[in-house]
N, CA, C and O atoms as a printed pandas DataFrame, in Angstrom:
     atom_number atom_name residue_name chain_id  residue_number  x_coord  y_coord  z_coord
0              1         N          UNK        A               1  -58.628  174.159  211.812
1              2        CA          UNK        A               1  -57.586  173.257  212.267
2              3         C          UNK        A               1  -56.885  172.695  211.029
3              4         O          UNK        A               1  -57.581  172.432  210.048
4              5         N          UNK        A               2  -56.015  172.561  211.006
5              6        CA          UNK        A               2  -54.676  172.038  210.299
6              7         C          UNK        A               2  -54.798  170.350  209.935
7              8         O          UNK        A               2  -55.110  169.494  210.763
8              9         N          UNK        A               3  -54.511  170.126  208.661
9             10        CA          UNK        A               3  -54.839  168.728  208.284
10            11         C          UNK        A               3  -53.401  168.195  209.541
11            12         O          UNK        A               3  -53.560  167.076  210.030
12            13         N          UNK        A               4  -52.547  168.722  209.835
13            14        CA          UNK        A               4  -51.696  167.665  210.503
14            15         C          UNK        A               4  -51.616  167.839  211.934
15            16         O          UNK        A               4  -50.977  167.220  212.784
16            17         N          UNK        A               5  -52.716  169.203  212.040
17            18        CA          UNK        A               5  -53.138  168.891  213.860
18            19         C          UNK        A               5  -54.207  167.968  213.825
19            20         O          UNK        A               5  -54.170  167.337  214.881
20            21         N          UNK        A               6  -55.081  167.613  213.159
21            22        CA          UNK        A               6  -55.475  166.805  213.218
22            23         C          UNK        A               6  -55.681  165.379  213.255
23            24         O          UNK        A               6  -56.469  164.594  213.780
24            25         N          UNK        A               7  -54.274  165.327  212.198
25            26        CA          UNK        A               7  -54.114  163.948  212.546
26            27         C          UNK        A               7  -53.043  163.925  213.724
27            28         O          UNK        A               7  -52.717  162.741  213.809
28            29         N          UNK        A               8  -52.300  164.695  214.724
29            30        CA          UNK        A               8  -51.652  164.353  215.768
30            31         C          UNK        A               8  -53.102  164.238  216.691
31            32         O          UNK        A               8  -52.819  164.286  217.888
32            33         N          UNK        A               9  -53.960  164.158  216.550
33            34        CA          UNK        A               9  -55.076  164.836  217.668
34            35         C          UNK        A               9  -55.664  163.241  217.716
35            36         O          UNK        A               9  -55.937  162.643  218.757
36            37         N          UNK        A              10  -55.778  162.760  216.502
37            38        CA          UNK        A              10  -56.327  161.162  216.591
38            39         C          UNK        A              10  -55.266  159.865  216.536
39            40         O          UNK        A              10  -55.542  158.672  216.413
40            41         N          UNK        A              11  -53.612  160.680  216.705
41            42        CA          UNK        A              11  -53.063  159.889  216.792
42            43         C          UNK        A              11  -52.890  159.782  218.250
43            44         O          UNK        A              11  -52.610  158.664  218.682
44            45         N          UNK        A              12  -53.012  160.763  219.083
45            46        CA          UNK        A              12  -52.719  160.943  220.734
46            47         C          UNK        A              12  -53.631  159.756  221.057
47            48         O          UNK        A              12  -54.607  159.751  220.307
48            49         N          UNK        A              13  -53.619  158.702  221.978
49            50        CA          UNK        A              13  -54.729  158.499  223.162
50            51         C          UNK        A              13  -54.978  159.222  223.955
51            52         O          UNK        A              13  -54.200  159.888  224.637
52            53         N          UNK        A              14  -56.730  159.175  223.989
53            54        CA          UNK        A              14  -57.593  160.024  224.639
54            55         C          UNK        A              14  -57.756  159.266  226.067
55            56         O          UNK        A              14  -58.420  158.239  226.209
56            57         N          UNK        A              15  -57.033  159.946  227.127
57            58        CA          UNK        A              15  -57.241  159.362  228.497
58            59         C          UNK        A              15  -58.250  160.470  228.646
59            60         O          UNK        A              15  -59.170  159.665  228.503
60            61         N          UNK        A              16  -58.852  161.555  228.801
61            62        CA          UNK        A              16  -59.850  162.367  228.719
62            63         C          UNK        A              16  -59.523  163.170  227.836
63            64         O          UNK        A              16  -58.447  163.242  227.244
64            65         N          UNK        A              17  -60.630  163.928  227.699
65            66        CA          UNK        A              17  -60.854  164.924  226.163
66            67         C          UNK        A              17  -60.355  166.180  226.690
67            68         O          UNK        A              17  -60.844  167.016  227.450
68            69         N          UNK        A              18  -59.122  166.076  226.010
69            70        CA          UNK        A              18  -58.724  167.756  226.615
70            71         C          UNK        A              18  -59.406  168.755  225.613
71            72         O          UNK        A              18  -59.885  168.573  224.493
72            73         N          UNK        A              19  -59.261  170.101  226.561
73            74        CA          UNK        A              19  -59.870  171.188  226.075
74            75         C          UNK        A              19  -58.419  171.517  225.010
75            76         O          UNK        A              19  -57.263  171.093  225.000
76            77         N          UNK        A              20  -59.243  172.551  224.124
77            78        CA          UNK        A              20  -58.578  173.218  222.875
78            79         C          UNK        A              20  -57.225  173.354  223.093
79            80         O          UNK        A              20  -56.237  172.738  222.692
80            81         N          UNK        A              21  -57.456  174.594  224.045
81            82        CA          UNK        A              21  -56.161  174.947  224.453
82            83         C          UNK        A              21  -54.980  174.310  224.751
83            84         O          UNK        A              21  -53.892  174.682  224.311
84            85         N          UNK        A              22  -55.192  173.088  225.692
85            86        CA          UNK        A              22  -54.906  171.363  226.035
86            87         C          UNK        A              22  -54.128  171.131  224.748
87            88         O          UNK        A              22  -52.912  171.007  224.602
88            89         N          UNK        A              23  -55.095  171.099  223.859
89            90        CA          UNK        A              23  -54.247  169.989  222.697
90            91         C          UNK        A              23  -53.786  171.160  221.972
91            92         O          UNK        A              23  -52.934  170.917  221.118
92            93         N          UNK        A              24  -54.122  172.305  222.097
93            94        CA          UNK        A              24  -52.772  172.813  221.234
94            95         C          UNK        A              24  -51.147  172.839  221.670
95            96         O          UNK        A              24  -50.055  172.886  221.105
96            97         N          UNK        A              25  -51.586  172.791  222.781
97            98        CA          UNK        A              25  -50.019  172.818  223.326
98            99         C          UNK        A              25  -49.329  171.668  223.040
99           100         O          UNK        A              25  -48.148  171.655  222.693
100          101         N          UNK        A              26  -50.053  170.662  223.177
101          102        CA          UNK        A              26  -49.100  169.413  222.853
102          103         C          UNK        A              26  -49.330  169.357  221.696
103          104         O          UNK        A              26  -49.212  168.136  221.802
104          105         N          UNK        A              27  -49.575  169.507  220.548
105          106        CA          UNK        A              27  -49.334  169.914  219.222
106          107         C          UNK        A              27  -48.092  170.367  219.369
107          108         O          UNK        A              27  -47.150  169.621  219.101
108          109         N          UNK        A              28  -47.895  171.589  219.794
109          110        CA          UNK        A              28  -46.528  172.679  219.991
110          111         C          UNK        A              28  -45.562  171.888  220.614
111          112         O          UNK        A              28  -44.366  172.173  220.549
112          113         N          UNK        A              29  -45.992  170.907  221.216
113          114        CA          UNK        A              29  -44.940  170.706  221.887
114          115         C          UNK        A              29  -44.094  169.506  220.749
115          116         O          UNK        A              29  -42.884  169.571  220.535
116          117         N          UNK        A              30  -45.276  168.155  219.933
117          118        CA          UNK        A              30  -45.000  167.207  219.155
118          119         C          UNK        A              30  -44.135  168.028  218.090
119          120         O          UNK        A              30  -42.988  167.667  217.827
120          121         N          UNK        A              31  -44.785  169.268  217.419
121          122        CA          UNK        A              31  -44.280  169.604  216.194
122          123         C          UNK        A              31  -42.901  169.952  216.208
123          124         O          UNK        A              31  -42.185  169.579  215.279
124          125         N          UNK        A              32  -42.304  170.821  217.432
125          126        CA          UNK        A              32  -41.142  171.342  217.563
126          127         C          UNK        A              32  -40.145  170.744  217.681
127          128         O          UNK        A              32  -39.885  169.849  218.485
128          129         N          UNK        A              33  -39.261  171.373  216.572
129          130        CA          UNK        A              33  -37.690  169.819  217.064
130          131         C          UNK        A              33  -36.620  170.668  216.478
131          132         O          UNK        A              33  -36.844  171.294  215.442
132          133         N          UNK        A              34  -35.506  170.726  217.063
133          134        CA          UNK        A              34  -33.992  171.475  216.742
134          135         C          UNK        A              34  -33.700  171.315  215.428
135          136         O          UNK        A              34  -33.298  170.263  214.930
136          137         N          UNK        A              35  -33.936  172.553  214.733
137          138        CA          UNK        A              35  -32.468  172.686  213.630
138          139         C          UNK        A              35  -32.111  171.764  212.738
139          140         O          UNK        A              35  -31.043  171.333  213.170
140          141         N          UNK        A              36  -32.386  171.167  211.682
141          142        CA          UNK        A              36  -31.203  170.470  210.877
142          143         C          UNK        A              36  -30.665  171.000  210.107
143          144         O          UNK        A              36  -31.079  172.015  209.548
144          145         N          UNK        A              37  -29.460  170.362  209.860
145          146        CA          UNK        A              37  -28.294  171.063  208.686
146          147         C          UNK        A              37  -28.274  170.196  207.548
147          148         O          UNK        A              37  -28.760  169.077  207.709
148          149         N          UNK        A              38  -27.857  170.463  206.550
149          150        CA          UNK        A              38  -27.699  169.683  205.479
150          151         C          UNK        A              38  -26.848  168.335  205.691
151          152         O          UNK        A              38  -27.032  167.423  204.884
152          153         N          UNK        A              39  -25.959  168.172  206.700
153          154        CA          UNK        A              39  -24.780  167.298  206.879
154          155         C          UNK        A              39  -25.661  166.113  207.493
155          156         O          UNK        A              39  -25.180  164.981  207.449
156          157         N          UNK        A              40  -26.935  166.310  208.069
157          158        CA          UNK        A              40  -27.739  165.335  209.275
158          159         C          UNK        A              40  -28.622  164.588  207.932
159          160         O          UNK        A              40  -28.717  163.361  207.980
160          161         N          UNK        A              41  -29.115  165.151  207.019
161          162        CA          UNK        A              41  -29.306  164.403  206.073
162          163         C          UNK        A              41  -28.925  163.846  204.655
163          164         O          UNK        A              41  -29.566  163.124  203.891
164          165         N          UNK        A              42  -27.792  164.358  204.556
165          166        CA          UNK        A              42  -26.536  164.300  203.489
166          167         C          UNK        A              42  -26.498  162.472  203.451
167          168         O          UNK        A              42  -26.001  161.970  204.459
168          169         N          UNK        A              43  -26.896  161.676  202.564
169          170        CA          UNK        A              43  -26.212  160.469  201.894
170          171         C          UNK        A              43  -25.397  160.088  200.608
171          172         O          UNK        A              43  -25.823  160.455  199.513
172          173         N          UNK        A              44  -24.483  159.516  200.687
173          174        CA          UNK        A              44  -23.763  159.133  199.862
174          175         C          UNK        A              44  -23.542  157.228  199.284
175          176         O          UNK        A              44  -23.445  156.331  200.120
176          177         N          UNK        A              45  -23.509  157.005  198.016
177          178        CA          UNK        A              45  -24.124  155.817  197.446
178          179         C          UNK        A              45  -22.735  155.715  196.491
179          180         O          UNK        A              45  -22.686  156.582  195.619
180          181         N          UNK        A              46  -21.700  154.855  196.535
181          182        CA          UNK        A              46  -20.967  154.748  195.662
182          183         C          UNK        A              46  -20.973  153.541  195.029
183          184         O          UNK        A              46  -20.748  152.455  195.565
184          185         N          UNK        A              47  -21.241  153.747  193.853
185          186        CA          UNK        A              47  -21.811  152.611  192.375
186          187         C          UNK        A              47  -20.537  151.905  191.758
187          188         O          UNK        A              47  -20.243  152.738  190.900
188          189         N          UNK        A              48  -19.632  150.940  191.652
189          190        CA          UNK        A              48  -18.581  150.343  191.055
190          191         C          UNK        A              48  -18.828  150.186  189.398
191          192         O          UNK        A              48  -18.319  149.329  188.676
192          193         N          UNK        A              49  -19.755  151.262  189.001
193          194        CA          UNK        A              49  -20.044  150.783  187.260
194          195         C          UNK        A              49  -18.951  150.329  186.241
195          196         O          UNK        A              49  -19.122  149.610  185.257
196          197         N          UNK        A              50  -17.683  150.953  186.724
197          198        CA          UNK        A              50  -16.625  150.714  185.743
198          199         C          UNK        A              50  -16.202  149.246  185.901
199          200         O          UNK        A              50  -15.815  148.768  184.835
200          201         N          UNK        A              51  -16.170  148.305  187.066
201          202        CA          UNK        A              51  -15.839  147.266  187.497
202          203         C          UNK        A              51  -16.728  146.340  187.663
203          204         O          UNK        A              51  -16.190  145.285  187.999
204          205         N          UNK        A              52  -17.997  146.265  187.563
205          206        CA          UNK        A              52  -18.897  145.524  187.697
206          207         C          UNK        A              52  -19.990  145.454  186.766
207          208         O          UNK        A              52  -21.105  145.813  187.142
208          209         N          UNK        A              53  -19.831  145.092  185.758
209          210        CA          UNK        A              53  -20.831  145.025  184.640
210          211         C          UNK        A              53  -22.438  144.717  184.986
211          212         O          UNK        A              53  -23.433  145.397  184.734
212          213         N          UNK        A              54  -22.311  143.502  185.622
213          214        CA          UNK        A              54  -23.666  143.376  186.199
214          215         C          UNK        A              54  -24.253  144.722  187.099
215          216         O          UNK        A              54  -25.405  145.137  187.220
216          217         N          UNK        A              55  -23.555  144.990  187.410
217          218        CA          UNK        A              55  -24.633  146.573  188.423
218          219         C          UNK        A              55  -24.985  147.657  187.513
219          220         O          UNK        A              55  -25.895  148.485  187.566
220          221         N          UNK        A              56  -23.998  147.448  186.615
221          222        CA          UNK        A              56  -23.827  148.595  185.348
222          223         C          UNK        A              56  -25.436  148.294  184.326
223          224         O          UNK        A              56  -26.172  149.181  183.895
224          225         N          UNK        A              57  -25.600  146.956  184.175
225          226        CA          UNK        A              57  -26.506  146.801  183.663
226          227         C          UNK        A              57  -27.893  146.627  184.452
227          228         O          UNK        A              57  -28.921  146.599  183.775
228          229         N          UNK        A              58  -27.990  146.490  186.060
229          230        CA          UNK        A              58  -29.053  147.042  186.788
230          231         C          UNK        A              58  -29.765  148.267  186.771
231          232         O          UNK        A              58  -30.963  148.542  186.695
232          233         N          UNK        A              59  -28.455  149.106  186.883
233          234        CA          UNK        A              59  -28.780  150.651  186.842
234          235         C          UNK        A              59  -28.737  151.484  185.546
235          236         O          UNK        A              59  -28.786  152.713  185.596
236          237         N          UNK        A              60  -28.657  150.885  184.520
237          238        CA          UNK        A              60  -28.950  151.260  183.554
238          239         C          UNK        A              60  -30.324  151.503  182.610
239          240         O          UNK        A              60  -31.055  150.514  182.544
240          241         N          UNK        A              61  -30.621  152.313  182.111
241          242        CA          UNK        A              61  -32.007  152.710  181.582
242          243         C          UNK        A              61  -31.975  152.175  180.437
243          244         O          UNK        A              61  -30.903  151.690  180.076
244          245         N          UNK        A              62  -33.525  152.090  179.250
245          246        CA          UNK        A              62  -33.284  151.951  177.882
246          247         C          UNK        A              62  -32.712  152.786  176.869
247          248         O          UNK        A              62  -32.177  152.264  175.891
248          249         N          UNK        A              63  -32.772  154.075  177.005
249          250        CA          UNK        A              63  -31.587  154.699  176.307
250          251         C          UNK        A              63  -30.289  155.171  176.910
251          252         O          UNK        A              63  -29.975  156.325  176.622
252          253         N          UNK        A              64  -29.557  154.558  177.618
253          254        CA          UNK        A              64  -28.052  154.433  177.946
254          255         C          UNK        A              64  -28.120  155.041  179.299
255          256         O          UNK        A              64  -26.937  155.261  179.555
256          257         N          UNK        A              65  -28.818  155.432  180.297
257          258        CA          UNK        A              65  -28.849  156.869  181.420
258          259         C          UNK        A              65  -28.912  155.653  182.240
259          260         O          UNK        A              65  -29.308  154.496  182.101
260          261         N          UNK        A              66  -28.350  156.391  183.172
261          262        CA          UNK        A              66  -28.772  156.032  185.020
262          263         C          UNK        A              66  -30.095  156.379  185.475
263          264         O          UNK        A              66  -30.718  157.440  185.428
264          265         N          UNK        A              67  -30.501  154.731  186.126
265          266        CA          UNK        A              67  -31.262  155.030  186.768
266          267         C          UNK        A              67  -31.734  155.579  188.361
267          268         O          UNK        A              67  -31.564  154.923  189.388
268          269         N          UNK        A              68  -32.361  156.933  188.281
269          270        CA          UNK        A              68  -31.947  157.415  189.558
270          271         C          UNK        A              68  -32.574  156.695  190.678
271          272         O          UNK        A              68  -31.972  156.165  191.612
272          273         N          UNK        A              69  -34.183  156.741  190.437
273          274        CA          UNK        A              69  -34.850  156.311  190.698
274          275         C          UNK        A              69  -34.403  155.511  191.645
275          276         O          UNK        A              69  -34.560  155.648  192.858
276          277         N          UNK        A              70  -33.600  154.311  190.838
277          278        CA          UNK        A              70  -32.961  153.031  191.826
278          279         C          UNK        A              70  -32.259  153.365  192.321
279          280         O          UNK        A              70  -31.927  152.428  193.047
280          281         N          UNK        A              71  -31.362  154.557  192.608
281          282        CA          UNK        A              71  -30.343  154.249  193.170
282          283         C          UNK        A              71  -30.640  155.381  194.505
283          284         O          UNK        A              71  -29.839  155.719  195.376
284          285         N          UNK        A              72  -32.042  155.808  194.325
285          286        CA          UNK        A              72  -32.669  156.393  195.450
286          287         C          UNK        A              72  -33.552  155.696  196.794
287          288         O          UNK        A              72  -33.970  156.020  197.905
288          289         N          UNK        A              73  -33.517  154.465  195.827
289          290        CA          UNK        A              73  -34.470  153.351  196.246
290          291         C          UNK        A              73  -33.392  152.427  197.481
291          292         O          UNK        A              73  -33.600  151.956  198.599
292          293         N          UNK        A              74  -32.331  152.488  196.664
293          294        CA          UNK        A              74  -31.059  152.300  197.420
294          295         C          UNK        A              74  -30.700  152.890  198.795
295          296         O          UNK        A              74  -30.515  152.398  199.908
296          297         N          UNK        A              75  -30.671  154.266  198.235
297          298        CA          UNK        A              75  -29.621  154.896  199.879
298          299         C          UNK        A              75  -31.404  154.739  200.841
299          300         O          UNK        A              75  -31.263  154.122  201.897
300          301         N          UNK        A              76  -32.349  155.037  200.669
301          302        CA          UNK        A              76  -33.624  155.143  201.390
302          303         C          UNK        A              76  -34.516  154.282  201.266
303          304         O          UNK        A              76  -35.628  154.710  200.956
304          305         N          UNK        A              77  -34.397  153.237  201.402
305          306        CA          UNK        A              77  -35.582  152.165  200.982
306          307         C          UNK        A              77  -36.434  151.740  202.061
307          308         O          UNK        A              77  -37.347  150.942  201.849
């Protein structure tokens, strides 16, 4: 068994203990999901560095770079 059938298996409540077969299907059924495209998870983060000194100096590293890190922390936090 699969480290992540397993954990769907103890995440289900057990109203009775289904047989194997039982929980594989609803496995099949949890795991399966339509299609994504790049556009469904596509984000965009626009930074004012030229106009805003203070953000400029948030996102800035110790040798002169952007920090991505933060500004990943940003669009997904």
């Amino acid at each position: 068994m699969r480290w992540a059938e397993a954990l769907l298996l103890d995440s289900v409540p057990n109203t009775s203990a289904p047989s194997q077969g039982q929980a594989q299907t609803q496995i099949d059924r949890e795991l399966k999901h339509s299609p994504r495209h790049m556009n469904d998870s596509y984000s965009e983060l626009i930074l004012p560095f030229g106009s805003d000194p203070q953000l400029l100096e948030q996102y800035t590293n110790a040798s002169g770079g952007i920090r991505m890190g933060k500004s990943v922390v940003e669009i997904y936090p």
